[in-house]
Backbone bond lengths (Angstrom), bond angles and torsions (degrees), N, CA, C in turn:
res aa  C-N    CA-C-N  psi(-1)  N-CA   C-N-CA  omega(-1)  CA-C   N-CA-C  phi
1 X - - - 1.437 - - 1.523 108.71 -
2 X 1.369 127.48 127.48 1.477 133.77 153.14 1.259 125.51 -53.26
3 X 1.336 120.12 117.41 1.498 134.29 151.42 1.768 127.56 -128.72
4 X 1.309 80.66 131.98 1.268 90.00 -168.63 1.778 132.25 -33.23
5 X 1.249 131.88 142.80 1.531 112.41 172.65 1.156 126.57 -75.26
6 X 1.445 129.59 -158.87 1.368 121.75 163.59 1.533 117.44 -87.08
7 X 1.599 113.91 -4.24 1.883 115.46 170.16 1.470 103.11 -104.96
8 X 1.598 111.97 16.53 1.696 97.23 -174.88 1.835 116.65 -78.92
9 X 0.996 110.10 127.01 1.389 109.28 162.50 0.733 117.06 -66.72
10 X 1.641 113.35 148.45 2.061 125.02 153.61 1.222 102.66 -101.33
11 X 1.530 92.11 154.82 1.333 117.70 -178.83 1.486 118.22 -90.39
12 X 0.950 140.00 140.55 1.530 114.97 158.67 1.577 97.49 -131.70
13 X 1.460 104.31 155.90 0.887 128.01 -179.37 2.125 120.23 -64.81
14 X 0.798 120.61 129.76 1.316 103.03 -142.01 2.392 89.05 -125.70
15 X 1.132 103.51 117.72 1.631 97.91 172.81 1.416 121.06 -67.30
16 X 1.022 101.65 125.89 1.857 124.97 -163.52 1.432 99.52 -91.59
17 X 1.404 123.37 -39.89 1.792 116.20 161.90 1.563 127.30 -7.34
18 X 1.194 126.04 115.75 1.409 115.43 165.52 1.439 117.21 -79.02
19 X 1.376 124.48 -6.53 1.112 118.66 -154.15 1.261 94.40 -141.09
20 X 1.494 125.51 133.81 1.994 113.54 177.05 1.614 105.76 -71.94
21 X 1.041 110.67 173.05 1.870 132.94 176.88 1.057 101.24 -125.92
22 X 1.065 109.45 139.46 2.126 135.05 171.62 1.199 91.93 -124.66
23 X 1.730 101.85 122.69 1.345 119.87 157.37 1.282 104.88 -60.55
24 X 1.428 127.51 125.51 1.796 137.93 175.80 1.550 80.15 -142.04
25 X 1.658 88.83 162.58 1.268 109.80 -169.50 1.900 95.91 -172.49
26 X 1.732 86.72 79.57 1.508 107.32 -165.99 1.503 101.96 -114.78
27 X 1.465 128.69 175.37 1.306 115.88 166.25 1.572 118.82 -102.50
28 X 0.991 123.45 142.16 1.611 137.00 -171.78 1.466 128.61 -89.50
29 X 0.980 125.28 125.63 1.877 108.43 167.06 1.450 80.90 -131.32
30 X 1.764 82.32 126.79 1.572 107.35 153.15 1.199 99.69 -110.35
31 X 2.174 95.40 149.85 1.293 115.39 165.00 1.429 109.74 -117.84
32 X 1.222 112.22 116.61 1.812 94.55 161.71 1.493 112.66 -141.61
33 X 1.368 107.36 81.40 1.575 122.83 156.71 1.757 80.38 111.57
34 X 1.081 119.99 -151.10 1.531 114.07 -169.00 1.207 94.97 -94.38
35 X 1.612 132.03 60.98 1.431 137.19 163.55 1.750 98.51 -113.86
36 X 1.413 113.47 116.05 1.416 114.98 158.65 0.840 125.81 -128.14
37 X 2.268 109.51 126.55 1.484 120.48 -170.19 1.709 96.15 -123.08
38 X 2.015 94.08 129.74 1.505 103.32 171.94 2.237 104.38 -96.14
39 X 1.136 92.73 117.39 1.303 117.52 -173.24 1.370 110.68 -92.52
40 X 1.503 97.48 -175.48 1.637 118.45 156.41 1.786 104.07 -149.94
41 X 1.244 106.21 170.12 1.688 114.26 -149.72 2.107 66.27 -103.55
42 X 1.049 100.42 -170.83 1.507 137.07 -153.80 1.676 96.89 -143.85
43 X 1.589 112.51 -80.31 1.163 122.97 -147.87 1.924 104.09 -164.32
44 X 1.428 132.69 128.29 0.958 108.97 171.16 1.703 104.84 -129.58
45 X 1.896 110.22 -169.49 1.286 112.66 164.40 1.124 102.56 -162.42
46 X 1.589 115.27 -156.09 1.541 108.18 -151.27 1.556 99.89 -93.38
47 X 1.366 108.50 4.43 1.444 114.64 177.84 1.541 112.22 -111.43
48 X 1.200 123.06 -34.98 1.265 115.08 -153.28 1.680 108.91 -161.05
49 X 0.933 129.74 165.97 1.685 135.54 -168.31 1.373 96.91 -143.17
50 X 1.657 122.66 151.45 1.187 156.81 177.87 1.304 94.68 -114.24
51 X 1.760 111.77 140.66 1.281 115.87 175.19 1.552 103.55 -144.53
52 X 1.281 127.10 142.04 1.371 129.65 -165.76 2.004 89.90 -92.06
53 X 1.184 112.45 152.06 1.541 118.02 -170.93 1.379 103.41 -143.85
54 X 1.485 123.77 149.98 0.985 142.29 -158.14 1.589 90.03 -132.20
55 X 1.474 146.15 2.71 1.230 126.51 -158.02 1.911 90.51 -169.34
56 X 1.111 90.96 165.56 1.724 84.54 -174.69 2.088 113.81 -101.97
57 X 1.012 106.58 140.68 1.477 101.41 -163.25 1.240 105.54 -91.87
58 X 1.557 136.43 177.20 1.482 143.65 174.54 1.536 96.88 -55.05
59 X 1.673 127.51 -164.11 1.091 139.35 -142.78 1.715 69.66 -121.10
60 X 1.367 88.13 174.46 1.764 123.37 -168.37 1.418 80.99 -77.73
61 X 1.534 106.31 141.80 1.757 117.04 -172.40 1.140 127.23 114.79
62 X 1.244 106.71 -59.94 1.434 141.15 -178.28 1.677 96.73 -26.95
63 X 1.662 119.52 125.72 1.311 113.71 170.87 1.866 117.36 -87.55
64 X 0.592 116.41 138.63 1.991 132.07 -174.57 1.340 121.46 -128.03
65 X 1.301 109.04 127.91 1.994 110.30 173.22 1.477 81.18 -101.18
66 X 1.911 79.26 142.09 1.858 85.79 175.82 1.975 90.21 -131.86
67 X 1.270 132.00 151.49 1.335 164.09 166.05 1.362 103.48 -102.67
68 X 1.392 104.75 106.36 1.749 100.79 173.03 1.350 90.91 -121.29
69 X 1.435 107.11 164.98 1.544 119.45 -172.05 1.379 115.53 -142.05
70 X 1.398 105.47 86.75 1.670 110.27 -168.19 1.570 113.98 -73.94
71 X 0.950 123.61 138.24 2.120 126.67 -168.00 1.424 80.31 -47.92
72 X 1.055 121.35 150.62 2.397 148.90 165.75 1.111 91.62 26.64
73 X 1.458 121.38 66.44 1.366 121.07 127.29 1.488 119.96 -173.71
74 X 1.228 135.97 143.34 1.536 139.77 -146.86 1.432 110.52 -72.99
75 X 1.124 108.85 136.48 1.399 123.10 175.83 1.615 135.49 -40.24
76 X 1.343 97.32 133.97 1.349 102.04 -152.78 1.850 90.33 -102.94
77 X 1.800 109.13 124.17 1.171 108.16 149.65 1.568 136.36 -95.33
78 X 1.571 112.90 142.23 1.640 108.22 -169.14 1.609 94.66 -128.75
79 X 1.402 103.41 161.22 1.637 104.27 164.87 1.750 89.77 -120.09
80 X 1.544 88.23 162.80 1.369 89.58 -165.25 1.410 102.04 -156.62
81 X 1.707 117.77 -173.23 1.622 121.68 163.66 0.909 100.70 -157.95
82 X 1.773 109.48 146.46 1.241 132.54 169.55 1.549 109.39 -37.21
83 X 1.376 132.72 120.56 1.004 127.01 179.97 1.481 118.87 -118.79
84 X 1.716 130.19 -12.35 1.268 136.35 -164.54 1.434 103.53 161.44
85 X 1.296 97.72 136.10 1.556 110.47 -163.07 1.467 81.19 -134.84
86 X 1.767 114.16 125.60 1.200 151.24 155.79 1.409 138.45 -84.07
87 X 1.206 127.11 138.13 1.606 111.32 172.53 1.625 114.29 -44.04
88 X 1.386 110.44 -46.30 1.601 112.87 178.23 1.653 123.67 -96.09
89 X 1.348 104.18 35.45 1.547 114.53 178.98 1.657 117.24 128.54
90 X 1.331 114.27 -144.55 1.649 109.54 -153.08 1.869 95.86 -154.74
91 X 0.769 78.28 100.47 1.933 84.24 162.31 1.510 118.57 -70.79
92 X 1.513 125.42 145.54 1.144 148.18 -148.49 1.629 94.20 -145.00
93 X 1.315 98.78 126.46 2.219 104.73 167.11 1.748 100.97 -128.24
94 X 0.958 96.39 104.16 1.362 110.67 169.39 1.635 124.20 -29.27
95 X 1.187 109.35 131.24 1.929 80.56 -177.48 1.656 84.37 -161.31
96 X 1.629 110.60 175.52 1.411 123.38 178.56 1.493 111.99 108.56
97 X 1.337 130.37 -171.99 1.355 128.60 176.83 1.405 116.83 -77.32
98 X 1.373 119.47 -19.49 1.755 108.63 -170.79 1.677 92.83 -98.32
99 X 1.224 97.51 5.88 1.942 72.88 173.28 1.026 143.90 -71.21
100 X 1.373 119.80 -1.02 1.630 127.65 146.76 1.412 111.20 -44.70
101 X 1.155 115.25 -81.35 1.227 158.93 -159.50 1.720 88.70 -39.84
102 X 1.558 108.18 -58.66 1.721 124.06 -165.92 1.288 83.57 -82.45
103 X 1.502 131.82 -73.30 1.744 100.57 179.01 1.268 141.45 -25.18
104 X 1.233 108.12 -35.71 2.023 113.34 -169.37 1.566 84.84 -87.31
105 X 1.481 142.91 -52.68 1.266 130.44 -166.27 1.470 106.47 -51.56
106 X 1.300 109.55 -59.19 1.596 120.93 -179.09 1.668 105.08 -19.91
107 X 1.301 85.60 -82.48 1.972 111.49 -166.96 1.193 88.25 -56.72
108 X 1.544 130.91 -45.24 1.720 94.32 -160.80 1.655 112.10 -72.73
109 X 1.828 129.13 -21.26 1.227 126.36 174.64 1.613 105.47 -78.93
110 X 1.252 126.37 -5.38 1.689 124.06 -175.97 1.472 99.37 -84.05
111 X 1.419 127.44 -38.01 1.567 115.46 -172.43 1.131 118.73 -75.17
């Protein structure tokens, strides 16, 4: 059996994310093509939102309007794409021309 020496290093596991995640736990409308799912977020950032799913979504690509609804304050629209589909839901990367615009809204109701 291996044990460590007295020069052994640990490892730790180290987050590869470029971008942080805020646990939110907001409600969602996805659109993708005349498919509409009322959600909840998972986790978001200034790029992109996690959404927990009950149903399976199009393939990675796939373009989506999403409606998020942060607690006391008005709803934020994003365009977006399927970006990664998880055992516990489906990631979303924001994309299009207002995504500045939907970034700064995001982050400013996430802090």
């Amino acid at each position: 059996m291996w044990s460590p020496g007295r020069d052994a290093k640990l490892w730790t596991v180290q987050e590869h994310r470029r971008y942080t995640r805020v646990a939110a736990t907001w409600p969602v409308t996805v659109r993708i093509g005349d498919r509409l799912l009322r959600l909840q977020t998972l986790n978001l950032s200034a790029h992109g939102v996690k959404v927990g799913l009950d149903a399976a979504l199009p393939p990675v690509g796939t373009p989506a309007h999403l409606r998020l609804e942060p607690p006391d304050a008005p709803p934020v629209d994003v365009e977006a794409i399927v970006w990664r589909a998880d055992d516990d839901g489906s990631a979303f990367f924001f994309v299009g021309t207002s995504h500045a615009a939907s970034r700064s809204a995001v982050t400013s109701h996430a802090e």
